[in-house]
C-alpha positions as CSV (number, residue, x, y, z in Angstrom):
1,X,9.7,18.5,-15.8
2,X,7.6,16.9,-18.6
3,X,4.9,18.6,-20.6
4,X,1.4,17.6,-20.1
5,X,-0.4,17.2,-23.5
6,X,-0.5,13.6,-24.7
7,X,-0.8,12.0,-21.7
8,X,-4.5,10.3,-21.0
9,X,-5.3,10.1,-17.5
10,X,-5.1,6.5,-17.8
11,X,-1.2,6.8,-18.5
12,X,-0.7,8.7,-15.0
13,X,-0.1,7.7,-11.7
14,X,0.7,10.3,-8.7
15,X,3.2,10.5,-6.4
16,X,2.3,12.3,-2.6
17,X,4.4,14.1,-0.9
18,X,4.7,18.2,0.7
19,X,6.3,21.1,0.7
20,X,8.1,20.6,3.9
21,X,10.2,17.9,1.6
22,X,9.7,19.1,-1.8
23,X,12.7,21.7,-1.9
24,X,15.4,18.4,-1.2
25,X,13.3,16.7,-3.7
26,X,14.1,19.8,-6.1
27,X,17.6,19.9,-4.8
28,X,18.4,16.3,-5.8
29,X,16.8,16.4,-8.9
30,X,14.8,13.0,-8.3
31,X,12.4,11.1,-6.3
32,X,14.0,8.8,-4.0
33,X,13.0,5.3,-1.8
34,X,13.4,6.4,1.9
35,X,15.7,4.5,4.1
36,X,13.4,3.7,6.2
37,X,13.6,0.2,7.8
38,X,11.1,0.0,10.5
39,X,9.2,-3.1,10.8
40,X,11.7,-5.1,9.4
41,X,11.0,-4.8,5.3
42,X,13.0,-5.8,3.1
43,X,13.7,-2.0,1.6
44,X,11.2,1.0,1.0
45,X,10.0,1.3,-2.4
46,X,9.2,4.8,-4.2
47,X,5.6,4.7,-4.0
48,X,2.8,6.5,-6.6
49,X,-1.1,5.7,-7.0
50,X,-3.2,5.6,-9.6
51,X,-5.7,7.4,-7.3
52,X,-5.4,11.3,-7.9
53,X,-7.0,12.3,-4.7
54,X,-4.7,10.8,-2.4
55,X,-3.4,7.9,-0.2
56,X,-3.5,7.9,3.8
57,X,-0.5,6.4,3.5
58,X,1.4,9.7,2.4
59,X,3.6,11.2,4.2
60,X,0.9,14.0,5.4
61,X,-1.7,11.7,5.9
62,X,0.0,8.8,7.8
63,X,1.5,10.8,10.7
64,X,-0.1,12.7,13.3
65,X,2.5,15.7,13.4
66,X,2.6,16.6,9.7
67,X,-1.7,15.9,9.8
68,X,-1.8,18.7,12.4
69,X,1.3,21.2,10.2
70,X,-1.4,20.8,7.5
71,X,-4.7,21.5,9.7
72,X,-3.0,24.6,10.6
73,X,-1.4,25.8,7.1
74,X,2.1,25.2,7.6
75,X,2.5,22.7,4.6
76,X,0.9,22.1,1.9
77,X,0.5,18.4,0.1
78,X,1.9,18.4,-3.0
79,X,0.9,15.8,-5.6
80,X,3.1,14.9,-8.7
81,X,1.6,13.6,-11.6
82,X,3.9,10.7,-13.2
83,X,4.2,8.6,-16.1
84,X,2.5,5.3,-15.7
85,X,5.3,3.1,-17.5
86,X,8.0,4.5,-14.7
87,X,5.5,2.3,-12.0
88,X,5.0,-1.4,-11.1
89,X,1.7,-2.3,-10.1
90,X,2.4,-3.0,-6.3
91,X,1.3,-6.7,-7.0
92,X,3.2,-7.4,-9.7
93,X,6.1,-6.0,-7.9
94,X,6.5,-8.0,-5.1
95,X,6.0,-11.8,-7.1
96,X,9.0,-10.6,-8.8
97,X,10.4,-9.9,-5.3
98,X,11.2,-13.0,-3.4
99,X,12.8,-11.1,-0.7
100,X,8.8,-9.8,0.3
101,X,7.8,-12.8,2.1
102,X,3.9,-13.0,2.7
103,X,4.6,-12.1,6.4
104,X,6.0,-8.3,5.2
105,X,3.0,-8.0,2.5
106,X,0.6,-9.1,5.0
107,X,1.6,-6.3,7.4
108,X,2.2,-3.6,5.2
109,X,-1.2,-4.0,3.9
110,X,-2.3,-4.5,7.4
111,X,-0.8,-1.0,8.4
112,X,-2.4,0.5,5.3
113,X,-5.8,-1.0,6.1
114,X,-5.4,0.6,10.1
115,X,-4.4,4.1,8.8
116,X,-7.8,4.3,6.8
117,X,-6.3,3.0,3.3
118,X,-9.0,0.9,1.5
119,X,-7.4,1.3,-2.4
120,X,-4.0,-1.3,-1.7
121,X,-4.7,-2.0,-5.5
122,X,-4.3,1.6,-6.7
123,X,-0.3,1.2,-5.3
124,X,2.0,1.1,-7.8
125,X,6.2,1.3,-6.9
126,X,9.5,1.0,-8.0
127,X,12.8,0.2,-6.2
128,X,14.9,2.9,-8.1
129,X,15.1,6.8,-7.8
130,X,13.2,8.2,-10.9
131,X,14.7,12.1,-12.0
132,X,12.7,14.6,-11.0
133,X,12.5,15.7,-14.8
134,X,10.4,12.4,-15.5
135,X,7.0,14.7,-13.6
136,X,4.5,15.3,-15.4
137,X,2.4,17.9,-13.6
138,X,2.9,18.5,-9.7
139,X,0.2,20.6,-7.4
140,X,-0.3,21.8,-4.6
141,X,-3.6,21.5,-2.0
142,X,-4.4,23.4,1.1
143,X,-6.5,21.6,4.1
144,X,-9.4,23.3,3.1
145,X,-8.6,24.2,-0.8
146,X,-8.7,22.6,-3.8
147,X,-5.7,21.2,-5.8
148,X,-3.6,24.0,-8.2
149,X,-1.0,23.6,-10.4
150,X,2.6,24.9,-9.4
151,X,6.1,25.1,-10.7
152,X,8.0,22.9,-8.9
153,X,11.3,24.4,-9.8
154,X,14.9,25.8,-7.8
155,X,13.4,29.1,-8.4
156,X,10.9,28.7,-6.0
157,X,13.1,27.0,-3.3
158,X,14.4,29.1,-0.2
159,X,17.8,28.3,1.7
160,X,18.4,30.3,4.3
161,X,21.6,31.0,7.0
162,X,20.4,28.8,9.3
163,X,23.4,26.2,9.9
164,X,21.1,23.4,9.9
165,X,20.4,23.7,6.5
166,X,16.9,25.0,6.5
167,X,15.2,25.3,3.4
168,X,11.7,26.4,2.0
169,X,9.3,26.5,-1.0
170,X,7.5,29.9,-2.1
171,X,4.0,29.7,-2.6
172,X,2.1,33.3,-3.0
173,X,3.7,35.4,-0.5
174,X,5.0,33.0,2.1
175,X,8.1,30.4,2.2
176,X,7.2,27.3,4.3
177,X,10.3,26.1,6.4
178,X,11.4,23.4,7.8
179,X,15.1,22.2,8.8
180,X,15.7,17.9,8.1
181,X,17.4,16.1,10.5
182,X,18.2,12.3,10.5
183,X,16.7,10.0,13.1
184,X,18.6,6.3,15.0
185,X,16.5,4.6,12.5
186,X,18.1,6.8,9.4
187,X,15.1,8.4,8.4
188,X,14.6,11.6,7.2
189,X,12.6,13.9,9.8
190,X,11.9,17.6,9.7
191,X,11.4,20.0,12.3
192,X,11.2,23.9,13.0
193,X,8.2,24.3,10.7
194,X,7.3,27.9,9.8
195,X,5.4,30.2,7.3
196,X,8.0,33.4,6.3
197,X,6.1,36.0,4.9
198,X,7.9,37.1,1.4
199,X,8.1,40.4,-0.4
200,X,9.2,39.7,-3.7
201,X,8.4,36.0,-5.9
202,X,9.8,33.6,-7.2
203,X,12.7,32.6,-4.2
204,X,15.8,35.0,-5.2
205,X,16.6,37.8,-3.7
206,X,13.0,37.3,-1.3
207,X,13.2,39.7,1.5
208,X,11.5,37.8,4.8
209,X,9.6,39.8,7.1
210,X,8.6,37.4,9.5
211,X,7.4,34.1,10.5
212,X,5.2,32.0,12.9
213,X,5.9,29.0,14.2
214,X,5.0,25.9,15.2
215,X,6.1,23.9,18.2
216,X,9.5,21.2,17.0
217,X,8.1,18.5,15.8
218,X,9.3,15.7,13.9
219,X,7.1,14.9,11.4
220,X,8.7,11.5,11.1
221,X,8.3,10.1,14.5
222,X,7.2,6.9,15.4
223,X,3.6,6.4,15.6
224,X,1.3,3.0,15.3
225,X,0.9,3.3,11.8
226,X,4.8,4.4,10.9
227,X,6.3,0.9,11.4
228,X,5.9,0.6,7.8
229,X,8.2,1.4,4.6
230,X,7.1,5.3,4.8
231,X,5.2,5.2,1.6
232,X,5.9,9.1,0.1
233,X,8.2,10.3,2.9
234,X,10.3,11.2,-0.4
């Protein structure tokens, strides 16, 4: 991960995300376009904003199920703070695009619009997975806290035994959980979310005491405001 000092705020734009996906994030080593092909688009983008407080169209905000995981502190959004210069400005991006017709712009920013977006201008994307090493800063936010920096690093990553390939990131004294699955569509979607209480930080050798969970869910399903290239789903 970058160092801070020398960049102006200016120079930043942030990527949205949580800690339900950021240990495959950490895993891969890079931010990634989803798959995702509802709607018809031509191909998701990696999305970023040059809004720091957020965009309704992240991953938390946009669907229902991971809204409620993060009313009721079973994920946390996590925000990573990214060079500028690695970012298109959304409109610049698609009059280079042909294959964005007007129809697909007109909806996307339609779907925005309906899921409470106002900033469409803030957007800024690029086509290609960026390494993970490229982020500046990333943080971490609560439903009813306040933004703190975190090292989003393997250290901090749980896998567990769980054939599914569950996995978790340590924050304090609990791991947050979640196992991914793949949907018809080929999206990513997560499920079996839970808070394991933790003895010992960072991740290795953590001894888990026990956990709470929340009903199966898949964060990813459909709802009105999905059919949409998932805008921070990665």
């Amino acid at each position: 991960m970058s160092t801070g000092p020398g960049f102006s705020k200016a120079s930043l734009v942030y990527h949205f995300t949580d800690t339900v996906r950021l240990p495959w994030i950490i895993e891969s080593g890079e931010l990634q376009p989803d798959k995702n092909r509802i709607g018809g688009y031509p191909a998701d983008l990696l999305w970023a904003t040059t809004n720091d407080i957020g965009d309704r169209t992240s991953s938390t905000m946009l669907d229902r199920f991971a809204r409620r995981a993060y009313r009721d502190g079973f994920l946390y959004q996590v925000r990573i703070t990214l060079g500028a210069d690695d970012f298109v400005p959304w409109r610049e991006m698609i009059e280079a695009a042909p294959m964005w017709t007007t129809d697909h712009v007109a909806r996307l920013e339609q779907a925005a619009i309906e899921a409470g977006e106002r900033n469409i201008e803030a957007w800024c994307c690029r086509s290609t997975a960026l390494p993970f090493a490229r982020a500046v800063y990333a943080h971490i936010k609560s439903f009813s806290g306040r933004w703190k920096q975190i090292k989003a690093t393997p250290e901090y990553c749980l896998g567990t035994s769980n054939a599914d390939g569950q996995r978790g990131f340590v924050v304090g004294y609990y791991a947050y959980l979640a196992t991914r699955t793949q949907n018809a569509a080929g999206m990513a979607c997560y499920r079996d979310l839970s808070g394991v209480v933790v003895i010992r930080q960072p991740a290795p050798a953590i001894e888990m005491l026990h956990s709470s969970n929340i009903a199966r869910s898949c964060l990813d399903r459909r709802s009105a405001a999905a059919c949409k290239p998932s805008k921070g789903r990665r």
